[in-house]
N, C-alpha and C positions, 0 to 999 in steps of 0.2 A: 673755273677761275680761282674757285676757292683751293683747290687741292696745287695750282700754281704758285700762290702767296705762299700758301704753305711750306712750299721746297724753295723756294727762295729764303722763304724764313731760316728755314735748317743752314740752307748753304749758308747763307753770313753768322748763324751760329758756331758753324765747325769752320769755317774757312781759317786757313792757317795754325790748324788743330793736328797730328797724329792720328794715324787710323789705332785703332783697340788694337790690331795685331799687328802693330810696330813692334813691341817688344817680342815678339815669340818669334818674328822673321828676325830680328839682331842676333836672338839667341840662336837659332838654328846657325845662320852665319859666323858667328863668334866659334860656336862651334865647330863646324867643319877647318874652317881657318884654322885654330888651334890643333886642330888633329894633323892638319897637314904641314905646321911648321914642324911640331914635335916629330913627325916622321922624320924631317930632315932631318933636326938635330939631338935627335936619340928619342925613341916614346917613353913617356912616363906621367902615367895614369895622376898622380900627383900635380907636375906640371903642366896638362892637359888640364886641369880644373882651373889654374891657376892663370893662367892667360886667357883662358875662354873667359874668363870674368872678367880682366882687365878689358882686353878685345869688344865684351858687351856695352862694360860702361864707357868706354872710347865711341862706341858707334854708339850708340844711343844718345849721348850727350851732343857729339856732333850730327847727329840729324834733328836731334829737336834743335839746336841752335839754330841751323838751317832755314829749320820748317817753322819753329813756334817765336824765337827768342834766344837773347841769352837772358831773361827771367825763368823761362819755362824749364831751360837745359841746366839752369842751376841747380833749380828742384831737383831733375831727376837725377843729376850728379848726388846731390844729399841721398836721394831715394838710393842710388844704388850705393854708398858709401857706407850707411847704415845696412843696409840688408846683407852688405859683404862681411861688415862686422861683424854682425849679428851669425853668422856662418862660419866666419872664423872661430866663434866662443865656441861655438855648436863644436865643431871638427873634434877637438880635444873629449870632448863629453863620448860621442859618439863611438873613438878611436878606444878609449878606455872600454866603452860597455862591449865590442867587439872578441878587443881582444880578451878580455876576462871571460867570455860565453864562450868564443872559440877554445879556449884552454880548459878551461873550468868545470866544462857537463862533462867532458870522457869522465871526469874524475867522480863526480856527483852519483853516489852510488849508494846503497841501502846499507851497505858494509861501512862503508865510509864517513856517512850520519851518525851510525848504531853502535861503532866499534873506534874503543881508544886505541894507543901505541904503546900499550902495556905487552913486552913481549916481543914488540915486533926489532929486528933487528936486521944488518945489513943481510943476511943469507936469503931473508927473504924477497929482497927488494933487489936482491941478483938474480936470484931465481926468475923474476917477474919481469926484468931485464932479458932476460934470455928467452922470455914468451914460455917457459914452463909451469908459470902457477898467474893466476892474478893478482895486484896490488892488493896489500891486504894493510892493515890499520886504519885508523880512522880520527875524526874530530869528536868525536861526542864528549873526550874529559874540555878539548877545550871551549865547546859549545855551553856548556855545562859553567865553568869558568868565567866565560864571558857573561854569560846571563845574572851568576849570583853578585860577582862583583859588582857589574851596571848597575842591579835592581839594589844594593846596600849603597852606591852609592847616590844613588836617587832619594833613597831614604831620608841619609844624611844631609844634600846638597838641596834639595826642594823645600821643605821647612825653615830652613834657615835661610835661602834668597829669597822665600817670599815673604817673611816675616823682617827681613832687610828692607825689603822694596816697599812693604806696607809702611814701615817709620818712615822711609825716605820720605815718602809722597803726600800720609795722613799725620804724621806728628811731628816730626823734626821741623816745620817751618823754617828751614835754611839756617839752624845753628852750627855752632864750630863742629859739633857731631857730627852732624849729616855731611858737611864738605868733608869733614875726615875719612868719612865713610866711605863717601863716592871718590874720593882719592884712592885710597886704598883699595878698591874695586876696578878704576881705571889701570890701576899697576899691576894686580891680578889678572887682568883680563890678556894681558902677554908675555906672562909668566911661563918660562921655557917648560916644558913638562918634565925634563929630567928632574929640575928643580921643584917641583910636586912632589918626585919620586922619594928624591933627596931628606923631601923636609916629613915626609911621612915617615922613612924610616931612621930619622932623627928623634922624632916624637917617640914609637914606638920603643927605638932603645934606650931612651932615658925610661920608660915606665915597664918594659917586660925584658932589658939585657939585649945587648947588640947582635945584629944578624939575626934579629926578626923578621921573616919572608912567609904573610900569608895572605887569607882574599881580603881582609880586613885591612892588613894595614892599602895595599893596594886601592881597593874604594876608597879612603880616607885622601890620598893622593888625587887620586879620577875629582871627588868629592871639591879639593884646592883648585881644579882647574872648573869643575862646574859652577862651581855656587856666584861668580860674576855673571858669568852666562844669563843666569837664573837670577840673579838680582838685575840685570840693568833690564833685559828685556819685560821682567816684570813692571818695573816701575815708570818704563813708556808707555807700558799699556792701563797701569793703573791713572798715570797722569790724563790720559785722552777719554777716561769718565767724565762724561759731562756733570760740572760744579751744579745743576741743577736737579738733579738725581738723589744727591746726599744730600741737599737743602728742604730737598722734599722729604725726603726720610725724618730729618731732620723736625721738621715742622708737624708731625705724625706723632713727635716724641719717644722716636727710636733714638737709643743713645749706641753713640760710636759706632761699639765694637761690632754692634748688631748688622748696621751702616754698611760698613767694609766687609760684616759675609756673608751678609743678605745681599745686599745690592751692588755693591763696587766690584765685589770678587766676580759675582756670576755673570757680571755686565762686560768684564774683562777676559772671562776665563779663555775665550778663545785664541790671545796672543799667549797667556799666561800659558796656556798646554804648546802651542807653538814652539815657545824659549824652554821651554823644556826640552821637547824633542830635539830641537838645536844643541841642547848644553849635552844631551846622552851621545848625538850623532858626533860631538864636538870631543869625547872622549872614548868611545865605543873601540875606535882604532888606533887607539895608542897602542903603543909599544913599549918606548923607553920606560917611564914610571910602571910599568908593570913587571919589566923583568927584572926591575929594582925591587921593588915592594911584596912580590908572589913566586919571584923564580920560574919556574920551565916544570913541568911536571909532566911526565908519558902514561898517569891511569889516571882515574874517575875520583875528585875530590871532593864532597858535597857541604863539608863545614868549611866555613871560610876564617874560620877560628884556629886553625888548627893545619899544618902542613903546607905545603908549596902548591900552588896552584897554575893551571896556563890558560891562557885565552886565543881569539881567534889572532888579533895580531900577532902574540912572541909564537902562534903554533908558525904559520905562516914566516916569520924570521928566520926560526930555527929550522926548518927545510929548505931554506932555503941557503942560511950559512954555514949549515952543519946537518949533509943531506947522510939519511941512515947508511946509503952504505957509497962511500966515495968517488969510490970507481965507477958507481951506478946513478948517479945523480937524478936518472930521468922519472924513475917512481917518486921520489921526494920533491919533484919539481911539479908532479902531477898532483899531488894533495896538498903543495902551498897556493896551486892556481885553482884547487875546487873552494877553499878555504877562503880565498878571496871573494871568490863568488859568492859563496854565503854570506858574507859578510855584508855586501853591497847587498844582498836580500834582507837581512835581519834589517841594514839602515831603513829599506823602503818599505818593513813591516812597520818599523818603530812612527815612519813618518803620517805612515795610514791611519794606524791606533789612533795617534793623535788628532788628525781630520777626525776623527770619528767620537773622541772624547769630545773633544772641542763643539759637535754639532752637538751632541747631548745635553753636555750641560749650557750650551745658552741658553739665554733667556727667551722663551717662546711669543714669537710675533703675532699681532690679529690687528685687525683692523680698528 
C-alpha cells in the first residue's frame, strides 16, 4: 500500500510536466526537418544550423505550451533565446580560431620563429611558389619587436596608472584634480590610436628633429593608449578594498603610504594584474601607431633607441599589402597567417602570466 501512495504521489508531482528527453527528441527532429528542407532548397551546412534551431525552439515552446503552460513555455522560450545568443557570440570566436589554425600551422616552422626577412626577396618566394625550394624568412626581428616595445611600454604605462589610481582613490577626495583627471582619462580611453601614433612623434620631433622612427618613440604611443586602461581598472579595484582593512592598519599606527602597499595594493593586486594584461592585450596588435612611430624594418633590432623597428602586427600588414614577390603572393600570404597565429599565442601567454601573477601575490587565506 505503501509503495501505492507512493506512485500516486510521483504521478500528481509530474503530471503535466515534460519528460527529461523532451528536449533531445525536438532536437533530433528539428533536425532531420532542417536537413531535409535545405535539401530541397539548396544544402548549406550554415543554414542547416540555423533553422534546426529556429525549428527546436518552435517545437519545444509549442509542446510545453501544450503540455505545461504558457508559464512554463515562456521560460523555455527565454532558456532557448539565451542559449542561441550565447552561440551566436561563440560562432565568431570559434570561426576566427579556425581559420587562423587552419592557415597558420603550415606556416609555423623552426625557420620561421628563428629567421628574419633580412635578404629575403621576391626570387625567393617564386622559387617556393613553383614547389622548388621552401618558404624561407621569418618573424623573429618582428617578435623581437614586439616584445621590447610592449615590455618599454609597460614600464612607462604601469607606474604612472597606478600611482594615478592610487590619488584617485586615497588622496584626491573628489577635488577639481581628481574630476579633471578621470575627465581626461575617460577621453583617453577612446582615443583613436593613429592619434597616439601622431602625438608621439610630435613629441619626439620637437626634442630629437622630425622623422624620428624608433621602438621608443612607438612604446611612448602604445604607452598613450595604455595608461587609462591601467588607471581606471586600477582604481575599481582599489575602490572595492574594504574601508575596514585601511581603518585597521590605521589604528596599528601604520601611516598611509605603508597602508596602500602593505595592504590595499596586495588586497587588490589581482584585478590590478588583470588591467594590466588588458591594457598590453589592448595594444599588443596595433598597427597604425606603430608604423608611425617605428616604421617596417626586414632584420633583428635589439635597441629600441636607435633605428626602425617592426612588430607582429605592421609584419603581418606588410605581407600582406605589399607581398615579397607580386606575382607570387601565396608565400607572403602564408607568414602573414603563421604571424597571426602567434600573435593570438603571445595574447594567451600574456593572459596566463597574469592568472599566475595575480595567484602569487594575493594575500594568502587560512582559516
Amino acid at each position: 500500500m505503501t509503495n501505492t501512495m507512493t506512485t500516486r504521489r510521483k504521478s500528481n508531482l509530474t503530471r503535466g510536466q515534460l519528460p527529461k528527453y523532451t528536449p533531445w527528441v525536438v532536437v533530433a527532429a528539428a533536425v532531420v526537418l532542417a536537413a531535409a528542407i535545405m535539401t530541397l532548397v539548396g544544402f548549406s551546412a550554415f543554414g542547416w544550423g540555423v533553422l534546426a534551431a529556429i525549428l527546436f525552439t518552435v517545437g519545444l515552446t509549442g509542446i510545453s505550451a501544450a503540455v505545461e503552460g504558457a508559464r512554463q513555455a515562456k521560460d523555455k522560450l527565454a532558456t532557448c533565446l539565451v542559449f542561441g545568443s550565447f552561440l551566436i557570440a561563440l560562432l565568431p570566436l570559434i570561426s576566427v580560431i579556425w581559420t587562423v589554425l587552419v592557415n597558420g600551422i603550415p606556416g609555423l616552422t623552426f625557420d620561421f620563429l628563428f629567421y628574419s626577412m633580412n635578404g629575403v626577396t621576391g626570387q625567393f618566394d617564386d622559387a617556393a611558389a613553383a614547389g622548388e625550394a621552401p618558404v624561407v624568412g621569418g618573424v623573429y626581428h618582428a617578435i623581437v619587436g614586439t616584445l621590447l616595445m610592449t615590455l618599454w611600454a609597460t614600464l612607462i604605462s604601469v607606474p604612472v596608472g597606478l600611482l594615478a589610481a592610487v590619488y584617485l582613490v586615497e588622496y584626491s577626495e573628489g577635488g577639481r584634480l581628481a574630476k579633471a583627471i578621470t575627465f581626461f582619462v575617460d577621453v583617453m580611453t577612446g582615443i583613436p590610436s593613429i592619434v597616439a601614433g601622431l602625438f608621439a612623434v610630435a613629441f619626439f620631433a620637437v626634442v630629437f628633429g622630425p622623422g624620428t622612427k624608433t621602438g621608443i618613440v612607438a612604446a611612448v604611443a602604445l604607452s598613450v593608449l595604455m595608461i587609462p586602461v591601467v588607471v581606471r581598472s586600477t582604481e575599481e579595484m582599489l575602490r572595492i578594498v574594504p574601508n575596514e582593512l585601511r581603518e585597521a592598519s590605521y589604528a596599528l599606527g601604520v601611516r598611509k603610504w605603508r597602508t596602500i602597499t602593505k595592504v590595499v595594493i596586495p588586497t587588490a593586486i589581482s584585478g590590478i594584474a588583470s588591467g594590466v594584461t588588458l591594457a598590453i592585450a589592448r595594444v599588443v596588435g596595433e598597427t597604425a601607431p606603430i608604423l608611425v612611430t617605428a616604421g617596417f624594418a626586414t632584420s633583428i633590432n635589439f635597441n629600441v633607441f636607435s633605428g626602425w623597428m617592426a612588430s607582429l602586427p605592421t609584419f603581418i600588414y606588410t605581407q600582406i599589402i605589399t607581398p615579397t614577390s607580386p606575382s607570387n603572393p601565396d608565400p607572403s600570404a602564408q607568414r602573414a597567417w603563421a604571424a597571426a597565429l602567434l600573435l593570438i599565442i603571445l595574447v594567451m601567454l600574456l593572459n596566463l602570466a597574469a592568472r599566475l601573477i595575480a595567484r602569487f601575490f594575493a594575500p594568502k587565506t587560512g582559516r
